[in-house]
N, C-alpha and C positions, 0 to 999 in steps of 0.2 A: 463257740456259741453262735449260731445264728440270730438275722433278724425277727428271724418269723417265732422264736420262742416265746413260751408264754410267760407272763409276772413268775407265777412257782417254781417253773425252772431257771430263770433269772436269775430267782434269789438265791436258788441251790448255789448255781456255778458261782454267785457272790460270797456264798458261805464256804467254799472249797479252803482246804485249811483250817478251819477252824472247827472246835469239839460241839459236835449235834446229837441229837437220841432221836432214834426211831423204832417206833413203833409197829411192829407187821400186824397183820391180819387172824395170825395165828397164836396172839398172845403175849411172843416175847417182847424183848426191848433191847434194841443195841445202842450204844453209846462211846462214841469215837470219834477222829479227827476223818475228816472228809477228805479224802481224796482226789475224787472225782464224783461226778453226773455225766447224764445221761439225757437227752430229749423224754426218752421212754420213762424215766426217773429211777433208772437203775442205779445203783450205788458204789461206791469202793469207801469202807472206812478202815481206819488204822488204827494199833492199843484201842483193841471192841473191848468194850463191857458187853458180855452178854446174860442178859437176866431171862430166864427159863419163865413157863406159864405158871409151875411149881415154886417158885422163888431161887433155885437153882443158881448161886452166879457163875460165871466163870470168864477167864478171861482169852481173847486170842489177837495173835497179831496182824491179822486181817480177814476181813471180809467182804464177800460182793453179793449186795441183796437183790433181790429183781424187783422193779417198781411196781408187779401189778398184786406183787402181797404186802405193799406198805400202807398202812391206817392213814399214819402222820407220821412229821417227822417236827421237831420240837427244833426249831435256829438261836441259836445265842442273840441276847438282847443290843449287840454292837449293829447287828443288822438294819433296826429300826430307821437309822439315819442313811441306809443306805440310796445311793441315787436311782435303783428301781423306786423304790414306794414314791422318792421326789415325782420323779415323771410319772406315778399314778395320782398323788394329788390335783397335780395341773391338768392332769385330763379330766379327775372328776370334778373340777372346777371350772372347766369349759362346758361340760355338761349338765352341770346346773344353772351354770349362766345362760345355756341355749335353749335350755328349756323352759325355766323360768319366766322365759321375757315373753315367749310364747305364748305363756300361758293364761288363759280367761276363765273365770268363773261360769257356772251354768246360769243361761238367763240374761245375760249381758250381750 
C-alpha cells in the first residue's frame, strides 16, 4: 500500500482476508474471501460465489476481477471501526472547524 492511496482502496487492502461481495457492471455478484487489491481496484477472491444475471449460482475456487467492471463492492460491518474511517473523521472535523469559524453571514 502506498501513501498516496485513496480512503476506497485503503479499505479494500484493510478488508484483505476477510468475506466481501461484489457487484460488476454486468449484473453478476461474486462473494468470497479477498485476497488481494490492487490501486486500479482489481481483485483476487477465494471460495467465489458466483451469482449469474439469470440467478444462476455456481461456485469457483478463484477469481480475478478487473476494477473498471465493478459497480460496488459490499465490505463486512467489522470495517466500520477500522482506523481509515478514524483518520477521515478527524479530518472532517478539522474541516469543519476551519470553516466554520470563518464563516459570516450575508450583510454583516
Amino acid at each position: 500500500m502506498t501513501s498516496a492511496s485513496g480512503i476506497p482502496i485503503r479499505l479494500l487492502y484493510e478488508a484483505e482476508s476477510m468475506k466481501i461481495t461484489v457487484e460488476m457492471k454486468n449484473g453478476e455478484t461474486y462473494r468470497g474471501m479477498l485476497l488481494g487489491a490492487e490501486e486500479t481496484m482489481n481483485l483476487t477472491l477465494s471460495d467465489v460465489v458466483r451469482t449469474a444475471r439469470n440467478g444462476q449460482v455456481s461456485k469457483l475456487p478463484s477469481v480475478y476481477l478487473r476494477g473498471n467492471g465493478v459497480r460496488f463492492i459490499a465490505l463486512p460491518e467489522l470495517l466500520k471501526n477500522s482506523p481509515t474511517f478514524k483518520k477521515v473523521a478527524v479530518m472532517k472535523k478539522k474541516m469543519e472547524q476551519n470553516t466554520g469559524a470563518g464563516k459570516r453571514k450575508r450583510g454583516e
